[in-house]
MARBA-3410 file (N, C-alpha, C, O; in Angstrom, 1 decimal):
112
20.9,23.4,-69.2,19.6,23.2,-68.7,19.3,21.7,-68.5,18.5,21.4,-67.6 ~ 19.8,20.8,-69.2,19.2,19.6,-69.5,20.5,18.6,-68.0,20.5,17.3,-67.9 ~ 21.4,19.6,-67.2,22.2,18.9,-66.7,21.2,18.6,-65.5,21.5,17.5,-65.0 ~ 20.2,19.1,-65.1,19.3,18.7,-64.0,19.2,17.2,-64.1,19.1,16.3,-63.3 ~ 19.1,17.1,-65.4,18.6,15.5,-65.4,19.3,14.5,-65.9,18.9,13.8,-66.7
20.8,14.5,-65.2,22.1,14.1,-65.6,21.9,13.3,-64.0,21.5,14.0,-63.0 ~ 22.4,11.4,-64.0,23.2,11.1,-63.0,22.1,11.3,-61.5,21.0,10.8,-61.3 ~ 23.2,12.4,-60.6,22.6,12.2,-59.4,21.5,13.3,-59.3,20.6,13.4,-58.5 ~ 21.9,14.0,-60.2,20.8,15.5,-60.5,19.3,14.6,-60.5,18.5,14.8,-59.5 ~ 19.0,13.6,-61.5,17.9,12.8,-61.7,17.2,12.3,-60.3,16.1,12.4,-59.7
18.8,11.6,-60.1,17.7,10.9,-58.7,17.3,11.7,-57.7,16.3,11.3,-57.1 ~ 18.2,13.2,-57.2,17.8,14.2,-56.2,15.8,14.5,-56.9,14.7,14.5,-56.4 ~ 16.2,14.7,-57.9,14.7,15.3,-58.9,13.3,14.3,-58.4,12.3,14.7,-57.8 ~ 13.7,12.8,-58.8,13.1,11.8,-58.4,13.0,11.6,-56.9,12.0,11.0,-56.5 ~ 13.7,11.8,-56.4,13.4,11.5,-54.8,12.8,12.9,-53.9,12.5,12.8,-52.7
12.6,14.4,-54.9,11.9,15.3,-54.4,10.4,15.1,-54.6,9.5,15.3,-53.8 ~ 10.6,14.7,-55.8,8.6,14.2,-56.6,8.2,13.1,-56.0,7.1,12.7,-56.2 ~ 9.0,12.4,-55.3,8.2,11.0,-54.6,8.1,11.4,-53.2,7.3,10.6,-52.6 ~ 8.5,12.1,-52.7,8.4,13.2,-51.3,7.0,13.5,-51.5,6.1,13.1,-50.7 ~ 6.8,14.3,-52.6,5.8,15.6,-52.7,4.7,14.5,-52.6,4.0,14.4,-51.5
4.5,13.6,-53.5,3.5,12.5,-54.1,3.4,11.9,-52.7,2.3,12.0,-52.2 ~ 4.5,11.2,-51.8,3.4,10.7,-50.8,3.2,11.4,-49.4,2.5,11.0,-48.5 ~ 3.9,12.6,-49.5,3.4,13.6,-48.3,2.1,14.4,-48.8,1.8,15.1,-47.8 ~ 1.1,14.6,-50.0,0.0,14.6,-50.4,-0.9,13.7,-50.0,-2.1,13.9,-49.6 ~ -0.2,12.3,-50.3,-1.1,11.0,-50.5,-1.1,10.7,-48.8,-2.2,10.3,-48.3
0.0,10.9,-48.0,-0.5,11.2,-46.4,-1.3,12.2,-45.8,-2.2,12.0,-45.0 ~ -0.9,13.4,-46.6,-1.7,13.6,-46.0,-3.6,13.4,-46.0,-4.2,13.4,-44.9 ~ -4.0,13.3,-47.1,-5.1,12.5,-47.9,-5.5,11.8,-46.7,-6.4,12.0,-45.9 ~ -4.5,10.7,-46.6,-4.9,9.6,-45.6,-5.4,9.8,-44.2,-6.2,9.2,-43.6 ~ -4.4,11.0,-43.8,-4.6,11.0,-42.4,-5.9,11.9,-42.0,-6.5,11.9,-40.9
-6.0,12.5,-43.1,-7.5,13.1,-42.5,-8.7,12.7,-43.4,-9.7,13.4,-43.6 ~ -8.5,11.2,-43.9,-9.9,10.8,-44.0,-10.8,10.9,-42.5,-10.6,11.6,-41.5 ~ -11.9,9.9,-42.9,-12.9,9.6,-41.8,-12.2,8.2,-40.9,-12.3,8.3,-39.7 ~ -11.6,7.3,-41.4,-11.3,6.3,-40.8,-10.1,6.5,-39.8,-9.8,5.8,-38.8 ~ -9.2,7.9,-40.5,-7.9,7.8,-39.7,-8.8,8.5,-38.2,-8.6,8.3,-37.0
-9.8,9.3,-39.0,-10.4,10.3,-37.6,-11.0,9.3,-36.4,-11.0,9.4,-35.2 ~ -11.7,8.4,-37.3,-12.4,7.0,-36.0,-11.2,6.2,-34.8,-11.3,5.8,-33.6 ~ -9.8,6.6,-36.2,-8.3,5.4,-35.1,-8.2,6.6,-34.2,-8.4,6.3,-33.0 ~ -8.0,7.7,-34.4,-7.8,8.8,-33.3,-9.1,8.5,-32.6,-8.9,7.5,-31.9 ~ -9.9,8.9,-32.5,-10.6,9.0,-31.8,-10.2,7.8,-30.7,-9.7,8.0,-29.6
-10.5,6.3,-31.2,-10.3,5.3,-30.2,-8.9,5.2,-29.5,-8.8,4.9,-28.3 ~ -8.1,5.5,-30.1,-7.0,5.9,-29.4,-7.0,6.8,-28.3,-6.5,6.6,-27.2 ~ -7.6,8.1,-28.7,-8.0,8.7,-27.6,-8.6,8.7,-26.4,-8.4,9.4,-25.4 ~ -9.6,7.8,-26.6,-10.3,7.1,-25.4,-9.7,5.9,-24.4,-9.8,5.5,-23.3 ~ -8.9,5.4,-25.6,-8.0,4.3,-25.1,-7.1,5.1,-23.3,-7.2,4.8,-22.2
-6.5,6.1,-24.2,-5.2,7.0,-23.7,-6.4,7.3,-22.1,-6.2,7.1,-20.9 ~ -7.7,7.8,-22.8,-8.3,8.7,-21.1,-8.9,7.5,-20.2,-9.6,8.0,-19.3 ~ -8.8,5.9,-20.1,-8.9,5.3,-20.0,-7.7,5.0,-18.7,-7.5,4.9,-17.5 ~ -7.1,4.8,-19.9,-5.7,4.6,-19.0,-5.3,5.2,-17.8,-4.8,4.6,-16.9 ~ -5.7,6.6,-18.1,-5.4,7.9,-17.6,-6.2,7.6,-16.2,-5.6,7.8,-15.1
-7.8,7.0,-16.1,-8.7,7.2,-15.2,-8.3,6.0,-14.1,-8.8,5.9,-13.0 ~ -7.1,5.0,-14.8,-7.3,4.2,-13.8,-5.7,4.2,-13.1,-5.5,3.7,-12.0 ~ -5.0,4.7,-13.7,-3.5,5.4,-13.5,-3.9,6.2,-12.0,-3.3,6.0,-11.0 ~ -5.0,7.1,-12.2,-5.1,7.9,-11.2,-6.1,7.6,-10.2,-6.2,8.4,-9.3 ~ -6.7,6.6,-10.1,-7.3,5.4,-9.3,-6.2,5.0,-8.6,-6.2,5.1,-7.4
-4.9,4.3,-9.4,-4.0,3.8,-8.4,-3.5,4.6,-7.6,-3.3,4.3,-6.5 ~ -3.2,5.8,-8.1,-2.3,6.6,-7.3,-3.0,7.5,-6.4,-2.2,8.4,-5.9 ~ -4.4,7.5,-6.1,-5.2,7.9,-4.7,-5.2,7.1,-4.0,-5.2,7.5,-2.8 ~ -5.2,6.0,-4.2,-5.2,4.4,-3.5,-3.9,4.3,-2.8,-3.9,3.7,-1.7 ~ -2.2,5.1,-3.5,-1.4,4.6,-2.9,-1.1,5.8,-1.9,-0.6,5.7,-0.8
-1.6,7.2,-2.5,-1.9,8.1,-1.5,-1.8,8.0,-0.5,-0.8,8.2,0.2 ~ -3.3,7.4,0.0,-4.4,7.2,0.8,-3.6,6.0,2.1,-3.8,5.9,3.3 ~ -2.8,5.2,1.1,-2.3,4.1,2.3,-0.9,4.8,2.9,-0.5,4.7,4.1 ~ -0.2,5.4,1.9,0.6,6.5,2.3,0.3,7.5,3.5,1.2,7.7,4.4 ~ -1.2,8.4,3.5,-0.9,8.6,4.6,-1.8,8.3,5.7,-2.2,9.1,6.5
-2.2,6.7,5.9,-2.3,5.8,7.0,-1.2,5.6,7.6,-1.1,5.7,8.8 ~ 0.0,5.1,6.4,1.0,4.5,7.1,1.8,5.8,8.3,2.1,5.7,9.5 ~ 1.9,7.1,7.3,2.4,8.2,7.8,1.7,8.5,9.7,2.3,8.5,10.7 ~ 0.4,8.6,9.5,-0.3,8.6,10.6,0.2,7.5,11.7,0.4,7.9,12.8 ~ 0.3,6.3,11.4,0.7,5.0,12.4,1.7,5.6,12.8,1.7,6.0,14.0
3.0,5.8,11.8,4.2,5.8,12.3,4.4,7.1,13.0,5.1,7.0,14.0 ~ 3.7,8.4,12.7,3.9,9.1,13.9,3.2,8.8,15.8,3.6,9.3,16.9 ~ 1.8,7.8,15.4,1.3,7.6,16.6,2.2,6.6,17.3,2.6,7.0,18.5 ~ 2.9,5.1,16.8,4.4,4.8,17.1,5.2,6.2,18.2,5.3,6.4,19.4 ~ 5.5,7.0,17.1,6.8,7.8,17.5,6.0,8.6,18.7,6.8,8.9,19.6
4.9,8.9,18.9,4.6,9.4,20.1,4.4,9.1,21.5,4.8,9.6,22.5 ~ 3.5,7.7,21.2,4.0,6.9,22.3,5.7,6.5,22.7,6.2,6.8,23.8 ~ 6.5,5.9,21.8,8.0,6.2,22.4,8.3,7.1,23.2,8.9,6.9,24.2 ~ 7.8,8.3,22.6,8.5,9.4,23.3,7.5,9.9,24.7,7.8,10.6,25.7 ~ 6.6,9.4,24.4,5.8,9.4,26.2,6.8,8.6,27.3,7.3,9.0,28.3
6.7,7.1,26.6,7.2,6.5,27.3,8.9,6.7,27.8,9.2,6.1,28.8 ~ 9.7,7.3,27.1,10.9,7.5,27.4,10.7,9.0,28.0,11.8,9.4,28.5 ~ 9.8,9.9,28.0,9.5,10.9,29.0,9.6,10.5,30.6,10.3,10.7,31.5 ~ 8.4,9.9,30.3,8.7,8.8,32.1,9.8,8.0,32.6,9.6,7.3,33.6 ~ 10.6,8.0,32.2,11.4,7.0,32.5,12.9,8.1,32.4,14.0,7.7,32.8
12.6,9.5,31.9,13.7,10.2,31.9,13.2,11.5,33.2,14.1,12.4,33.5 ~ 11.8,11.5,33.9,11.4,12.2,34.7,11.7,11.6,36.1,11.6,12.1,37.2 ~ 12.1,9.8,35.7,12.1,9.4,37.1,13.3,9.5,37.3,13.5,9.2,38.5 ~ 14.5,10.0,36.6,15.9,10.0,36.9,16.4,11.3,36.8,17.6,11.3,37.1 ~ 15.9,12.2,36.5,16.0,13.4,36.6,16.1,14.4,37.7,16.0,15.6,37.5
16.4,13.5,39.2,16.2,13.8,40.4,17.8,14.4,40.6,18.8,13.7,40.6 ~ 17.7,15.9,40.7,19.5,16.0,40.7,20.2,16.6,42.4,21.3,16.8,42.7 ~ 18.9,16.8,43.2,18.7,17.2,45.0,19.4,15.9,45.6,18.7,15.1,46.2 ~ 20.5,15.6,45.6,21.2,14.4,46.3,21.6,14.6,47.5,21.5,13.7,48.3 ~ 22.1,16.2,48.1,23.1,16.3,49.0,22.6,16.3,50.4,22.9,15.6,51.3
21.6,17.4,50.3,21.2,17.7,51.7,19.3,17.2,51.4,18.8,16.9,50.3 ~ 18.5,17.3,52.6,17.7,17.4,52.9,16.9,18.4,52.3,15.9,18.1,51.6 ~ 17.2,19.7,52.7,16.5,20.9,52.5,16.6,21.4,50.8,16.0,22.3,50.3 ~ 17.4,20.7,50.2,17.6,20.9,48.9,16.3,20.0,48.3,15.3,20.4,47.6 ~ 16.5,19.0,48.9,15.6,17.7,48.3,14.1,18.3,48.9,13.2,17.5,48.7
13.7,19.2,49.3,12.4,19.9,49.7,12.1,20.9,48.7,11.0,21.3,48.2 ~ 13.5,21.4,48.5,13.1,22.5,47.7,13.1,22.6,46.2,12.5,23.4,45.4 ~ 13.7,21.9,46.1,13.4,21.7,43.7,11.8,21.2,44.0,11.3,21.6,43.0 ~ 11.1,20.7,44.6,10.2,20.1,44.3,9.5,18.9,43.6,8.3,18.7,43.2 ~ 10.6,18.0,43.7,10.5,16.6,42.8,10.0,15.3,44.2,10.2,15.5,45.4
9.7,14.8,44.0,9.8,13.6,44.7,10.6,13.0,44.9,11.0,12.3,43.9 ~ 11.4,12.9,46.2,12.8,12.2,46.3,13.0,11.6,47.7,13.8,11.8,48.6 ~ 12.0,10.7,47.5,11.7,10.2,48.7,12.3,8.9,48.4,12.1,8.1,49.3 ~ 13.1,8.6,47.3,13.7,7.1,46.6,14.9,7.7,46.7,15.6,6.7,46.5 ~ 15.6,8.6,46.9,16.6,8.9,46.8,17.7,8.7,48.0,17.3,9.1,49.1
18.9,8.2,47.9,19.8,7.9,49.2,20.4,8.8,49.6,21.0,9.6,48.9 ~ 20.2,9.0,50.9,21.4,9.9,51.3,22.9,9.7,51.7,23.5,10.7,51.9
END
């Protein structure tokens, strides 16, 4: 019976009772009133953060989809402009006369 308190038996014993002793004495601490005041400010700290975290990221949103908007009005005009310019060469009535009457394009630029 008395081997518990032999050697490494002791210090296991001792290092269970000083466990017990300040996981009491924490817990004590952590739910005083003052730990409750650090929480609290911390927590306002955190929603703080939180309000202006999500300030930036409507902000980058928002420029996000300006830029999105630009670059497709860009991409549309291109594609107007290379419409025209693929409508004026698209003239395929080369041979005869009566061909060039009849697709219906304007080919009045065209050689014979």
């Amino acid at each position: 019976m008395l081997d518990c308190f032999k050697g490494a038996n002791l210090k296991k014993t001792g290092l269970f009772a000083a466990g017990v002793l300040f996981g009491t004495a924490g817990i004590k601490i952590l739910s005083s009133k003052d730990a409750k005041k650090l929480y609290t400010n911390c927590t306002a700290a955190v929603l703080r953060a939180k309000k202006t975290v999500m300030k930036t990221a409507t902000t980058i949103q928002e420029n996000a989809e300006d830029i999105l908007a630009d670059a497709k009005a860009i991409n549309e005009e291109r594609e107007a402009a290379e419409d025209v310019v693929v409508e004026d060469e698209s003239c395929e009535c080369k041979s005869t006369q009566e061909e060039q009457t009849s697709c219906g394009c304007d080919c009045s630029s065209v050689e014979e």
